[in-house]
N, C-alpha and C positions, 0 to 999 in steps of 0.2 A: 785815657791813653791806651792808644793798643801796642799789644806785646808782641813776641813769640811766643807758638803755642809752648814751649817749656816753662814761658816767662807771667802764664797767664797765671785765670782763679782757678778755683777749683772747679768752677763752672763751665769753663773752658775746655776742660777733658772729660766731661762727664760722659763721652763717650765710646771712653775708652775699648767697650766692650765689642765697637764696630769693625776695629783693628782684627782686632783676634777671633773675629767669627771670619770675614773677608780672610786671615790668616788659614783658618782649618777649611775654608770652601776651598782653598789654592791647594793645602796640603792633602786633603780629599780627592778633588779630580785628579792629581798629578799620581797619586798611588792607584785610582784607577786605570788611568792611561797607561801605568806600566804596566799595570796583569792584564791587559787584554789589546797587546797591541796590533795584533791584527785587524779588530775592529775597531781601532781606536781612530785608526789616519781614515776610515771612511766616516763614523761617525765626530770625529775630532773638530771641523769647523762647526757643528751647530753647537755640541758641548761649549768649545772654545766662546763661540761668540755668544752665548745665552751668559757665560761666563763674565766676558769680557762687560757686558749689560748689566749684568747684577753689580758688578762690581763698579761700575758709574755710575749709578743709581745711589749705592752707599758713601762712595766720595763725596759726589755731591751735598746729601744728605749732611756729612761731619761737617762740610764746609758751609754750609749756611748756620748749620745750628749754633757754629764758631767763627760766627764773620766778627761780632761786635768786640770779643775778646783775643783773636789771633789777629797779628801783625799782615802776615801773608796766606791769609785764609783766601784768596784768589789766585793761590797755585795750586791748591786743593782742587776749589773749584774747577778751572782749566783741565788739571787729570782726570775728572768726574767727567766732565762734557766730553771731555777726549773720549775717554773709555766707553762713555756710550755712545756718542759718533759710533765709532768702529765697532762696535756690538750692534748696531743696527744693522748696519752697512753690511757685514759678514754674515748676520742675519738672512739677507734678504738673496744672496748671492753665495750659497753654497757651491757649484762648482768651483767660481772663481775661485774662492776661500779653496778650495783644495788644492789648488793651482799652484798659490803662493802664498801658503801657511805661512813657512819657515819667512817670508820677510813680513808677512804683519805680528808672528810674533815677538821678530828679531826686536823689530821697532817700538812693539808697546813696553818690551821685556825692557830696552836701553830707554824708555823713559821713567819706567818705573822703578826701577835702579837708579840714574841719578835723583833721581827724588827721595827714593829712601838714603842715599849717602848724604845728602842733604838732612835730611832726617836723624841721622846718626849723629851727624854731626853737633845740629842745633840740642842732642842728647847728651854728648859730650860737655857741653858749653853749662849744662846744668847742672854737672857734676854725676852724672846716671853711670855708674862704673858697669852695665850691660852695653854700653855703648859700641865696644869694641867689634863683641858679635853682630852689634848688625851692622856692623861698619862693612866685615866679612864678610857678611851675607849679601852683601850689595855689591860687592867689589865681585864676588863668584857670580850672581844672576848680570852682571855687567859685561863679565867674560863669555857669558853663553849667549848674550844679544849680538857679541860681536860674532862668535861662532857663526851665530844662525846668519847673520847677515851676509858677512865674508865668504861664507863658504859651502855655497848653496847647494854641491855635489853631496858632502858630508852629512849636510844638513838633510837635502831632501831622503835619503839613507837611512838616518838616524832620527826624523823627525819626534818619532812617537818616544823614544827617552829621554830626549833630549829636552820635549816638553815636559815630559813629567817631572824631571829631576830639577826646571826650572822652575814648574809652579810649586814641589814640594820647596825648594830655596825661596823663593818670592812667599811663598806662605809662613816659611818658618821665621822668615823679619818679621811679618804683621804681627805674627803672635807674639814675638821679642816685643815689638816695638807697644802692640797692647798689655801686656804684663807690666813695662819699664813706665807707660802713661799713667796705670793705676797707681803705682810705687810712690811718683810724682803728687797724682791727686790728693794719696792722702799724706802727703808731707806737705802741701800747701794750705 
């Protein structure tokens, strides 16, 4: 019978520790991007999209290794192939990527936000009293997806803090949400 990953074995989050490395990879570049923002928005799209690559590549990864015990381990999956979609694609096409950062990162940022409120949620449902924080954390990186997207003068302006201070939030859920998986692990 398959679960929710909150609902599964222990086997189920055994790896947990993909969270929170993908977590301090986010919280890493984004403290870089701050202290060096001048060269951040020229070197920013290959950063970004080597970034955006690794980080579908680990998606993917949790999500096959927890197809047979997660419920919905095929939206896992789908953010994985997304994220590496567009990490090739950004890859391959540096100008463009400079062109219009602010909306591919609007867009991965508002996907990866509802996914982690999603996240939060199904943490709530198991009684995870950290839930809260990354409910926050989600609800903040979901405000800056719309910023970026909404408001492209701002954006394009502001690009280089704005990224950073979104991957240091989108990193600091993953670490939440990998801490709050191990907590889990070993109480099941």
């Amino acid at each position: 019978m398959t679960t929710t990953i909150l609902d599964s074995t222990q086997k189920s989050i055994r790896n947990w520790w993909i969270s929170i490395l993908v977590g301090i990879l986010y919280v890493g570049i984004g403290v870089w991007v701050m202290q060096t923002p001048l060269e951040s928005y020229i070197s920013l799209s290959i950063i970004f999209s080597t970034f955006i690559l690794i980080s579908g590549i680990f998606q993917i990864a949790f999500a096959i290794t927890n197809k047979s015990d997660m419920k919905d381990w095929g939206w896992y999956l789908s953010g994985g192939v997304l994220d590496l979609l567009i990490g090739i694609l950004l890859l391959t096409h540096p100008l463009m990527t400079m062109a219009i950062l602010p909306l591919y990162i609007g867009f991965w940022l508002l996907f990866q936000s509802v996914l982690s409120i999603g996240l939060s949620f199904q943490l709530k449902s198991f009684g995870t009293l950290g839930w809260g924080w990354l409910f926050f954390w989600s609800i903040i990186a979901l405000l800056f997806s719309f910023l970026l997207l909404f408001n492209p003068i701002f954006a394009g302006l502001s690009i280089v803090y704005m990224t950073a201070f979104a991957l240091i939030t989108a990193g600091v859920f993953r670490i939440f949400l990998g801490i709050n998986l191990k907590k889990i692990g070993k109480k099941i």
